[in-house]
Every structure is written in structure tokens, then in C-alpha cells.
C-alpha positions in Angstrom: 196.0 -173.8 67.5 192.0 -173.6 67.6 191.2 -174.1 63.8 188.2 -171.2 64.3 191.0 -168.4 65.1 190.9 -165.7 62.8 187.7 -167.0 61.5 184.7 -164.8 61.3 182.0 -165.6 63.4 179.5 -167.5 61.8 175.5 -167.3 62.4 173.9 -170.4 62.3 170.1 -171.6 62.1 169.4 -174.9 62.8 165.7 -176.6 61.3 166.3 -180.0 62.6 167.1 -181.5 66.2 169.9 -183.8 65.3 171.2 -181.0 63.0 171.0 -178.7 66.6 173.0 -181.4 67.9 175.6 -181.7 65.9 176.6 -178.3 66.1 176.8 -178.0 70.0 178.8 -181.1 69.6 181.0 -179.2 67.9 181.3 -176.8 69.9 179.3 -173.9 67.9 176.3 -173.4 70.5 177.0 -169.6 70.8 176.9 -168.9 67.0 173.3 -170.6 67.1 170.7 -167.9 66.8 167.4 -169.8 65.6 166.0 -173.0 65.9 163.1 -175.6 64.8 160.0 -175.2 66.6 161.1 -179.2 67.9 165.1 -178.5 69.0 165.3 -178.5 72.8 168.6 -180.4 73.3 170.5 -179.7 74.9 168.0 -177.5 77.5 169.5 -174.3 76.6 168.8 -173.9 72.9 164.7 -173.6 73.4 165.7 -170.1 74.5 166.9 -169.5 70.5 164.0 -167.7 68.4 161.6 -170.4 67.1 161.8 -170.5 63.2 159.5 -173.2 61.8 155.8 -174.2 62.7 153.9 -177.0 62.1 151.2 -176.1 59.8 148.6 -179.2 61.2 146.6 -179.8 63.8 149.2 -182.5 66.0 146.9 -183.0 68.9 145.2 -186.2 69.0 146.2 -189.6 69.5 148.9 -191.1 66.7 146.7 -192.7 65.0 145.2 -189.7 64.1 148.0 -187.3 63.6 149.2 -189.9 60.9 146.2 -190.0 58.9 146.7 -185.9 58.8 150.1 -186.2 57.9 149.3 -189.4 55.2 146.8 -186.5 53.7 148.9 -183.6 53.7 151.4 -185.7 51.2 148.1 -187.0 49.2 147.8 -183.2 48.4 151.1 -182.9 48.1 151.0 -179.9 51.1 153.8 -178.8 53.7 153.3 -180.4 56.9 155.7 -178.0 58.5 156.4 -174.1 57.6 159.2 -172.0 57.7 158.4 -168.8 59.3 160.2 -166.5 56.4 160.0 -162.9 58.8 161.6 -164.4 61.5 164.7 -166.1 59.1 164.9 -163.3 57.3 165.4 -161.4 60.5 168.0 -163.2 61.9 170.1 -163.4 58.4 172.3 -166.3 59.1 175.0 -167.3 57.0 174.9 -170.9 57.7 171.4 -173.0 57.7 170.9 -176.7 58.3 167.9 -178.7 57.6 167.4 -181.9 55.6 165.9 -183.5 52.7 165.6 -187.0 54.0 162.0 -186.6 55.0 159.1 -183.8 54.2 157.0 -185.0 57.4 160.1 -184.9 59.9 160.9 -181.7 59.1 160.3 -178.9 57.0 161.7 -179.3 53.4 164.3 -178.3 51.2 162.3 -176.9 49.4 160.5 -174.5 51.6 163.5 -173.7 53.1 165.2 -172.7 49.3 162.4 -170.6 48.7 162.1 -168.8 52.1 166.2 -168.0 51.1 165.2 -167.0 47.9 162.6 -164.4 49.1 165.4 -162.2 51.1 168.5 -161.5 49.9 170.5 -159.2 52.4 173.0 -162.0 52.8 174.8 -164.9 51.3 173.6 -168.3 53.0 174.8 -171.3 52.8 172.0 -174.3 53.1 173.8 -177.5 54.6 171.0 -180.0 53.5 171.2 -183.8 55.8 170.4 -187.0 53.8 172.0 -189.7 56.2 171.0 -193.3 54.7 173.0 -195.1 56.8 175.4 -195.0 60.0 178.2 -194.2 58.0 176.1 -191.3 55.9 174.9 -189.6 60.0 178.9 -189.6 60.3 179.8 -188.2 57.2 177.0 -185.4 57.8 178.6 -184.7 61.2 181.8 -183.8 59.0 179.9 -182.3 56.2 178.5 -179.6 59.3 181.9 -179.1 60.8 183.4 -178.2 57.3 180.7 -175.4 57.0 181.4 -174.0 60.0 185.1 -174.2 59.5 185.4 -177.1 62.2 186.3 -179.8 60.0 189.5 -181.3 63.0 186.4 -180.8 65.6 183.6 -182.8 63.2 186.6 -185.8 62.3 187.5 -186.0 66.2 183.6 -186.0 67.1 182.6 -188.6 63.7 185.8 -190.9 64.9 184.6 -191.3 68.1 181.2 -192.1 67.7 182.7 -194.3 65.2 184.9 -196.4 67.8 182.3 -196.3 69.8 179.9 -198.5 67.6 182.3 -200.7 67.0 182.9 -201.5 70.6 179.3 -202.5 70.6 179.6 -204.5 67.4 182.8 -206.7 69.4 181.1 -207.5 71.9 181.2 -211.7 72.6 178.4 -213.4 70.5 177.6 -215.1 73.4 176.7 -212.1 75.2 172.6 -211.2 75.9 171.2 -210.1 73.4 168.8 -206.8 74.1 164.9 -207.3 72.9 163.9 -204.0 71.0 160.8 -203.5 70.3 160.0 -200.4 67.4 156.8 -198.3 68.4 157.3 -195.2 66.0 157.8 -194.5 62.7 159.6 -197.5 62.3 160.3 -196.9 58.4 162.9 -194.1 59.2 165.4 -196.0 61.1 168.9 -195.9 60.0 170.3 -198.7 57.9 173.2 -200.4 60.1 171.9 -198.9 63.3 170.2 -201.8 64.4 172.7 -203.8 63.8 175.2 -203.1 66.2 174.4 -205.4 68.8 172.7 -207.6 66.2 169.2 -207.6 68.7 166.9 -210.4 68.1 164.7 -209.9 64.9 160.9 -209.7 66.0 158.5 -210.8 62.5 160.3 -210.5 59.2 160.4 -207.0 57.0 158.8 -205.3 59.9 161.2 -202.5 59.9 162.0 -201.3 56.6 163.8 -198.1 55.1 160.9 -195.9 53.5 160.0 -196.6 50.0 160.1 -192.8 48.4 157.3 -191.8 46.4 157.5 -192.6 42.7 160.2 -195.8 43.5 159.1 -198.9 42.8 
């Protein structure tokens, strides 16, 4: 029995691409009916109404679209905006963004308060924090049980789940891939790296990002 019969039809805004992913994953594409101004996979979805916008200048080289983005958090400003008329216009019942990161992405915050300023209908905010492998995973179940896909999310999570540790048995004595990190290196997923166990380049060059007011 499909575990969305009987189930009211759900509309969905997504404000992050991996969050856009999960739910065509799960096989909720068609209840998607606004995106991130950066979701375009898969191809189809950058037809969906456009609902953030970055609110810097990102042309330039990354060099320089860093140093606007290391100022914007000096003055503690958004780097991205959510575009209230539009959100308010497409009254979903389900949004999913994140609070991992308030320069990937817009932020909970801004998104609570864009919610906050209309109030035609109930909407649930499925917030992403993924620290690790295991945390992406859980999220990817966390989704599916807000959409009322929970059997889907487990059967998608396990999957991806064997799958790492397919890569994680492979022989010890097998190559070993070089990776080199170009971007934003202090956002990678603990455990992700790991998998294949590639060869380290200079120690405590990748590290998970130390959050402002940690020690």
C-alpha cells in the first residue's frame, strides 16, 4: 500500500539544494512549488518560482566574494534574503531550509520571521543541521516524516547507508584516491572523508567550522 494514500497533498518549499534533493528522492517532486534561488537539480525544479536572493554583490573572483561575505557576518547582516511576497504567495505547508550555515544559505531566522509575517496557513519549518554522515541520513528521514514518507526516507537513508559502507570494505591494499579540497573546506561533513580513508595532504587543513562565540 503507498504510505501517501489518503494523505492530503502537501506543498512544499524547498531553501536549500540538498534539501531540493531529498525530496525528489523521495519521490515528492510534484508537491514542490518554490525553490532557492541555487536548486537546479535535478534540471526540472529551476522551472519552480525562485524564493530567496542573495542580497551581495557575488561577481568577482573568490577571493573577493569571501571578503564580502567575511563582512556581512562582521555586521552581523543576511547574506541571502527570503523573498516574503513570493512565500507568502505560494503558502506552503511544509518548508525546508537549514541552520547549519548563515552564508550557505539563508537562515533560520529569516526564514521564521518571513513565516511570522503571513499567517493564512499553518507551516511546518523542517530546519537541516547534519554534523556528520550519520546526522545527513537521519535528516533524510527527518524530511520523509514531514511529508508523511517516513518507509520512502528509511529505504532511501539505508541505502545510501550500505552504500558507504561498501566503500569503507574495500581491501586496505586497494589505491587510495588523492583529494584535493579547493572550497570552503571548513564545511565538509565529519565521516565523509573517511570512507575510503584518502591520503591526508598537511595536517588540520580541513577542519569542521568553529561557530562564532565557541572557543
Amino acid at each position: 500500500m503507498d504510505e501517501t494514500e489518503n494523505q492530503p497533498a502537501k506543498r512544499i518549499v524547498s531553501l536549500l539544494p540538498s534539501a531540493t534533493e531529498i525530496v525528489c528522492a523521495l519521490g515528492a517532486r510534484d508537491l514542490l512549488v518554490g525553490r532557492s534561488h541555487e536548486c537546479d537539480f535535478p534540471v526540472d525544479v529551476v522551472d519552480l518560482p525562485v524564493c530567496t536572493a542573495p542580497c551581495l554583490d557575488l561577481s568577482g573572483s573568490s577571493r573577493d566574494i569571501d571578503q564580502k561575505v567575511k563582512q556581512a557576518a562582521r555586521e552581523a547582516t543576511s547574506v541571502y534574503a527570503v523573498l516574503d511576497d513570493r512565500l507568502a504567495e505560494l503558502a506552503p505547508d511544509i518548508i525546508v531550509t537549514q541552520d547549519q550555515c548563515d552564508v550557505c544559505a539563508v537562515s533560520l531566522a529569516d526564514v521564521e520571521d518571513a513565516v511570522r509575517r503571513w499567517t493564512q496557513r499553518a507551516t511546518e519549518i523542517v530546519s537541516l543541521k547534519p554534523q556528520s554522515l550519520g546526522d545527513v541520513l537521519a535528516d533524510i528521514v527527518r524530511v520523509g516524516r514531514a511529508l508523511g514518507r517516513e518507509a520512502t526516507a528509511r529505504r532511501v537513508a539505508d541505502g545510501l547507508s550500505h552504500r558507504a559502507a561498501a566503500l569503507m570494505a574495500t581491501p586496505a591494499r586497494a589505491a587510495r584516491p588523492r583529494v584535493a579540497c579547493i572550497e570552503w573546506t571548513d564545511h565538509r561533513q565529519p565521516g565523509a572523508r573517511s570512507l575510503r580513508g584518502p591520503r591526508r595532504g598537511r595536517r588540520g587543513q580541513c577542519r569542521p567550522r568553529r561557530r562564532r562565540g565557541t572557543a
